[in-house]
N, C-alpha and C positions, 0 to 999 in steps of 0.2 A: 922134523927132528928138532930138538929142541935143544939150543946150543948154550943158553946160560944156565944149565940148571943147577940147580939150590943157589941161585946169586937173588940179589935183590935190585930192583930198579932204584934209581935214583928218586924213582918218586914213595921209594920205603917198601915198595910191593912185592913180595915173594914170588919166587917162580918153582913150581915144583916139577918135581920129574914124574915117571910113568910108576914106581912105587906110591906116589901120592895122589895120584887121579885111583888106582885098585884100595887104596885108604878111604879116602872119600865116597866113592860108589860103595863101599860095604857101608860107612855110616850114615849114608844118605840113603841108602836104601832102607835102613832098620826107623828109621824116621819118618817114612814114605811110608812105610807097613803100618806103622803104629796108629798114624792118620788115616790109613783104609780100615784099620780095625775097628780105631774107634765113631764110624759113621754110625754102625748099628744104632748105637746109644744116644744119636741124638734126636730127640723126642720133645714135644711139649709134656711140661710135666716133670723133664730132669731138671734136677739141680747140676751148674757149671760142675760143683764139687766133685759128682760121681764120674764124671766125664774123666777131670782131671787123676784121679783115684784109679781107674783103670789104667788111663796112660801109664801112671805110677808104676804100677802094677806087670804092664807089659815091657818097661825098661829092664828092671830088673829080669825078670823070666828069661830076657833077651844076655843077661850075664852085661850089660851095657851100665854107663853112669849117664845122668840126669845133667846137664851142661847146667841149668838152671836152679835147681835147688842148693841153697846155697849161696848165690851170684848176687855179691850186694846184698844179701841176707834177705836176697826170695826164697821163700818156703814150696814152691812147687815145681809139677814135672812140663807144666804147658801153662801158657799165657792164654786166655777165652776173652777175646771182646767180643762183647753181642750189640749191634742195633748203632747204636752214635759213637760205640767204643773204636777209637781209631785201631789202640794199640795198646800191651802190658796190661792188658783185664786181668784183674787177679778170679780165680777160681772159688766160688765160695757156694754158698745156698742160694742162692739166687737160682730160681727156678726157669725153663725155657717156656716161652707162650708162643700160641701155632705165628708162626710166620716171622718170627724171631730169626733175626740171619747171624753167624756166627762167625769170625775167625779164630780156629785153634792152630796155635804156632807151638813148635815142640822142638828141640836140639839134642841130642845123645852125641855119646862119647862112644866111640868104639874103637880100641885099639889104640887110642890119642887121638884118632881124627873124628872133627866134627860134623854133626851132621842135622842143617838146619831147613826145617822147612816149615810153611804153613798153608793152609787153604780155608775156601768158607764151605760153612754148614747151612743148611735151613733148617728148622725145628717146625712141621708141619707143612704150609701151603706157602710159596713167596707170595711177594704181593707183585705188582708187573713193574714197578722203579726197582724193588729190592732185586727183584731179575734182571733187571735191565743192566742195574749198577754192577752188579755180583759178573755181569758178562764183558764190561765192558774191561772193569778191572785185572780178570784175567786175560782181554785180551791185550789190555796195557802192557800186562807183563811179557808174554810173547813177543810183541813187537821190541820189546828192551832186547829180549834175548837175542833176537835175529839182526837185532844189531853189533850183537858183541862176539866181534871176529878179529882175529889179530889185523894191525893196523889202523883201525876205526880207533875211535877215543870215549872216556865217560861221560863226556857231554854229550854224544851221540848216542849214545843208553838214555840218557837224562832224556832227551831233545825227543825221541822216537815216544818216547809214554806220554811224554807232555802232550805235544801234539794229538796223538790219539787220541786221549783223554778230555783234553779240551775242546779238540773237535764233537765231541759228543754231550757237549755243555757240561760238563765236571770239571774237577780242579782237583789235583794233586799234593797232595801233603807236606809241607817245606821243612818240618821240624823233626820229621825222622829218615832213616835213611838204610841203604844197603851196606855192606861191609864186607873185608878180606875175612879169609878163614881159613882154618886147616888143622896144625897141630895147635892152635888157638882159638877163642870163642871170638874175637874181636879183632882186627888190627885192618892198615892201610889195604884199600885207599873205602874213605866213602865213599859210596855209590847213591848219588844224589840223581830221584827221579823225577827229573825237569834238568834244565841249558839250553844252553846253544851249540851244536852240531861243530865238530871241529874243535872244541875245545876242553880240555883237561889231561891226564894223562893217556897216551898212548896204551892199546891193549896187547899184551905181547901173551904166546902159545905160553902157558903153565901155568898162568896165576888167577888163583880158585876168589871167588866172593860171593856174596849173593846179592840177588835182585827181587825186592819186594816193595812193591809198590801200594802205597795206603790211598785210596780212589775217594774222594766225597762228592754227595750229591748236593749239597751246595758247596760253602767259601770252605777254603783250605785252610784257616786257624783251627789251631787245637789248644786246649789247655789238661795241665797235670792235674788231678784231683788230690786233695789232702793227703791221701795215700801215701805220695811219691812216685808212683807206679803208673796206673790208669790213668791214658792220655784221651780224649772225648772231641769232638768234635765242640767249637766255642759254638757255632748256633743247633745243634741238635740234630744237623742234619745226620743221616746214613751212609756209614764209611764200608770199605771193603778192603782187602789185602790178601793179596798169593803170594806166594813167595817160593825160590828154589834155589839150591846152591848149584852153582855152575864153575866146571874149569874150563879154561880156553883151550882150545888145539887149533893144529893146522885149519883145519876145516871149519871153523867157528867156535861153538860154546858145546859144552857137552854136561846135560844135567844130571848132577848124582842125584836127585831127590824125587825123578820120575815116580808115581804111583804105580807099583807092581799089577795091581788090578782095574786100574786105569778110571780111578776114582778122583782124582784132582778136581774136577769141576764136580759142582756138587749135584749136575742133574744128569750123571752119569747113566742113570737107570732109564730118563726118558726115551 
């Protein structure tokens, strides 16, 4: 039972109640759906653009708003990095070529609450690193989540992917990071994945954020492109990113952004 609720932690963090975890699972679902939809389409051959265009397409139909369009004066419904894009690929013509690996990240509104997730695609055949990384990645993430139980802290989120991560010779992305959500797109606390175990704030039952972890198959520098937006991998190597909005309960973490058809990994079909 959840005794502080709508208070906030000293450490800025909101703690919601049982109206806001049935909040979040309706708009973490419709984000979840949007991303099993749009697998069909991803093909060598497509442009990022058509991908994103559907997305569009599906928010709306959904009677939902675009968290993203708009945001800083982004023009789209989903972020596409392919290949060394760490992160914030913008959507354009840029066409898929077979073996091309993908993260599309997508946020909806629904009813105020937000609903954020992302996962990777392949476009044709992986290559056996692009597999390898694409696996380890989500397993990074997993292992965040089953960290995050009330009384554990966000350095033991951090500390749990790192480890994993690195034990598998990659490196972890320093320059971007997880965050609080709910009736907001953005707020406390960061959820930075890498630490050291035992330290940062305490996790207590209610308070929603998400965990997404940017994986490289070499060094963890990234840089922004001209853009402002698209963040790249500095030596070219191949990044990857899952991502899921999770609230805490008694019992540990409870994901609103579960894939309805149980497409989250992208070799669901094998």
């Amino acid at each position: 039972m959840m005794t502080n609720k709508g208070s906030v932690t000293k450490d800025g963090i909101r703690i919601y109640d049982a109206d806001g975890f049935a909040g979040m699972n309706k708009a973490g679902r419709l984000a979840a759906q949007i991303l099993d939809d749009v697998a069909a389409l991803v093909a060598p051959g497509v442009a990022t653009a058509a991908l994103d265009q559907f997305i569009t397409e599906q928010v709306e139909l959904a009677g939902a708003t675009s968290a993203t369009i708009g945001y800083k004066g982004y023009q789209h419904a989903s972020c596409i990095s392919v290949n060394h894009v760490v992160c914030h690929g913008i959507p354009g013509e840029k066409v898929l070529k077979d073996g091309d690996i993908l993260n599309i990240d997508v946020t909806v509104i629904v009813d105020g609450w937000f609903g954020d997730t992302s996962r990777m695609y392949v476009a044709g055949k992986m290559s056996r690193k692009a597999e390898r990384l694409v696996q380890v990645t989500h397993d990074a993430l997993m292992k965040g989540i089953e960290a995050a139980k009330p009384g554990n802290t966000f350095g033991d989120i951090g500390h749990a992917i790192q480890a994993y991560a690195e034990s598998n010779r990659m490196s972890v992305v320093r320059d971007f990071c997880g965050h609080g959500l709910g009736r907001v797109f953005h707020a406390p606390p960061n959820v930075l994945h890498y630490g050291r175990a035992g330290t940062g704030a305490v996790l207590e039952e209610g308070m929603f954020f998400t965990i997404e972890p940017m994986i490289n198959l070499g060094r963890p520098e990234t840089k922004v492109l001209a853009d402002d937006w698209t963040a790249v991998t500095r030596d070219k190597s191949l990044s990857a990113q899952f991502e899921h909005s999770i609230g805490i309960t008694a019992q540990g973490a409870e994901i609103f952004t579960l894939s309805p058809s149980g497409r989250f990994h992208p070799t669901y079909e094998v």
